[in-house]
Every structure is written in structure tokens, then in C-alpha cells.
N, C-alpha and C positions, 0 to 999 in steps of 0.2 A: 344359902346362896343358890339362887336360880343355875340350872345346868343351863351350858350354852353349847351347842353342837360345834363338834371341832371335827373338822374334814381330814379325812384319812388319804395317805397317798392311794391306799386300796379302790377310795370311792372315786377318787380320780381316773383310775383306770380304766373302772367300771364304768363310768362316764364317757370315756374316751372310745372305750369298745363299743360301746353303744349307738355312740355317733359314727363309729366305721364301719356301723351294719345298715346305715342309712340309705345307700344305693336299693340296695335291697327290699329294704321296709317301703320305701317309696315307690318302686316297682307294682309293690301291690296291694299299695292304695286302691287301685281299680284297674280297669282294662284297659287305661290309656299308657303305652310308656313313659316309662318316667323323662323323656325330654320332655312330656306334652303338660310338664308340671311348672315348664317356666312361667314368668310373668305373663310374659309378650303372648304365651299359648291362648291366652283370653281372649287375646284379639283372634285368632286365627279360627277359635273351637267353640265349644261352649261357654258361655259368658256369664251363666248361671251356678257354673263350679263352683261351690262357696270353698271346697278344700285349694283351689288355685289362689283366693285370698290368703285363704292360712298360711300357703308356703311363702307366696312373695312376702308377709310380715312378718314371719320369720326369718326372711332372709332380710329384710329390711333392720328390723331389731338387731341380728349379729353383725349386719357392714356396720350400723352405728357403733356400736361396741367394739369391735375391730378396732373403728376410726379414732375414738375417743378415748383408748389406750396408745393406740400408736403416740394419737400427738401429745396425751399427757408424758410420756417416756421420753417424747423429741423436745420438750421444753423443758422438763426435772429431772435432769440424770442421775438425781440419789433416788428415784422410785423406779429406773428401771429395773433391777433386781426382783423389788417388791409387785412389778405388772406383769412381771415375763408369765408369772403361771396363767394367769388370767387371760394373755393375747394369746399363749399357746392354745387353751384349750378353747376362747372362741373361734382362733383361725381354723381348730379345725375341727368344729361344730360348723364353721360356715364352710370350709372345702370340703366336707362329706356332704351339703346338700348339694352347691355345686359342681359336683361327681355327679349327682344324675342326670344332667342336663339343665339342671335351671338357668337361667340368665345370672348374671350379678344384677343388683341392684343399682342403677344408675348412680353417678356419683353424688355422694352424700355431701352434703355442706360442710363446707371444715368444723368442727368443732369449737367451739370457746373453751380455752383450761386456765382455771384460775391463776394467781399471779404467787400464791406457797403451794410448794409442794404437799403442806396438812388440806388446805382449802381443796387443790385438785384431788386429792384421795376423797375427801369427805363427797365430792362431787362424784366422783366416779362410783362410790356406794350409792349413792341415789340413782345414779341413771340404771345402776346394776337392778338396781330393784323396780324401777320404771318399767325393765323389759323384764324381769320377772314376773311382775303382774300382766304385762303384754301377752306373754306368751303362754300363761295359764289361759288367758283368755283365747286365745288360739287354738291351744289344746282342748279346749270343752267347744269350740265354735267348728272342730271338725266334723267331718262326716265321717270318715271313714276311722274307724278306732285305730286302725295299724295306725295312720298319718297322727290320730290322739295323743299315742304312747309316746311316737317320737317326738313330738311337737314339749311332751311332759318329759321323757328322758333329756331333749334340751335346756327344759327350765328347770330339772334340777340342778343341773350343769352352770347355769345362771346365778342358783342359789347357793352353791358350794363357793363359787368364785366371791358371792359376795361376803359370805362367812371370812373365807381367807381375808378380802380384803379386810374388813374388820379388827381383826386380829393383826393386821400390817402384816400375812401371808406368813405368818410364824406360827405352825403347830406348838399347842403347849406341850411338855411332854413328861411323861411319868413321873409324878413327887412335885412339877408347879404346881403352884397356885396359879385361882383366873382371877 
């Protein structure tokens, strides 16, 4: 039987401290402060930042994410239990870039969540994996390697959440079976 990776509350944490060193890491991306990493700063600075893309997409990709657990939770209230980990740790993968100064991301469109609570999870793994692939690709489109790492410490944070989700957010635990 194929191993299948089971996320530890350890990696979680790891995760979590990672995105709370984010003020930081962003700072020195380069010599601009980290306010001048918002969207809106394109308009104001240089226009040629490709790492100013990187971060608005990554802020882009986590409001969506945000968005689309929220309102799956506000329409299926036997999955809130099972989203709580998942809106925790992208709210605050998105309030640690947010801490630097960035803008939010203008308001996202509401989301569509399917009409079962199976269909909206099944949904929510795909999109989970949408902006995992997004945000690998953000992460190697950086310039600057600090903005790399976290851009990749976010998207394993993407990829844990999606594991959970899989497993319906249930670590197996010593003596199950997968």
C-alpha cells in the first residue's frame, strides 16, 4: 500500500511560525520597505517589480481561500469542525503578509459552494490544489530567494491543508489502518 503523508500537528506549527516570521522575511526582500510591497505600490514605484506580482498573487490566492472556506462553513454546518484548521491557518498565512503593509486584495467575488456538504469538500480540495500549484509557481517566479522561501513555506502550508482536507481533517493515529 502506497504511503500517504499524514500532517503532524508539529508541521502545523512549523507552518504557522514560519508565516509569523513573514513581516520580517519581507522586509528584506530588498531595500524597499515592506509597505512598498503592496499591490497598489506598482502604481506608485517601479512597475517592473516582478516580486510586487508575486506578493499581490499570493495575496490573491489566500483571500480566495479564505473566501471559499468561509462561505463553505456558512452554508454546511457539519463541515465546520472539519474547515476550522484550514481557515485558521490560511487567515493567518494571509494576516502575516498583511502585517507588512500590503493592501488586501480587493473584494473577491463570492464564491460558488456546491449544494452536499461531500461535493463542497471535494471542491475545496481542488481549489486547495489550484493555488498550490499557483503558488509554486510564484515561488520560482520570484526574484528575490528570501520572498522564494516564503512564497514555498506558504505553499506547503497549502499542501498540509490539503492533505488534511483529504483525510476529512482526521490524523490517523498509531495501530489504524489507511
Amino acid at each position: 500500500m502506497p504511503h500517504e503523508p499524514v500532517a503532524t500537528r508539529r508541521t502545523a506549527l512549523r507552518a504557522l511560525a514560519l508565516s509569523a516570521a513573514l513581516p520580517a522575511l519581507l522586509t528584506a526582500c530588498g531595500g524597499a520597505p515592506a509597505t512598498d510591497l503592496t499591490p497598489g505600490a506598482a502604481d506608485r514605484e517601479d512597475v517592473s517589480d516582478p516580486d510586487l506580482v508575486v506578493v499581490a498573487g499570493v495575496l490573491g490566492e489566500l483571500a480566495a481561500l479564505v473566501a471559499l472556506l468561509e462561505r463553505t462553513r456558512t452554508r454546511h454546518a457539519p463541515l465546520r469542525s472539519t474547515l476550522a484548521p484550514a481557515l485558521r491557518v490560511h487567515r493567518a498565512q494571509l494576516d502575516a503578509l498583511l502585517a507588512t503593509g500590503a493592501e488586501a486584495p480587493g473584494p473577491a467575488p463570492r464564491p460558488r459552494v456546491a449544494g452536499t456538504p461531500a461535493a463542497a469538500l471535494d471542491a475545496l480540495r481542488r481549489r486547495e490544489e489550484t493555488a498550490r500549484r499557483r503558488l509554486t509557481s510564484y515561488a520560482v517566479d520570484a526574484r528575490s530567494g528570501v520572498l522564494a522561501r516564503l512564497v514555498a513555506a506558504v505553499t506547503a502550508g497549502v499542501a498540509q491543508q490539503q492533505v488534511l482536507l483529504a483525510t476529512g481533517g482526521v490524523t490517523p493515529t498509531a495501530g489504524s489502518s489507511a
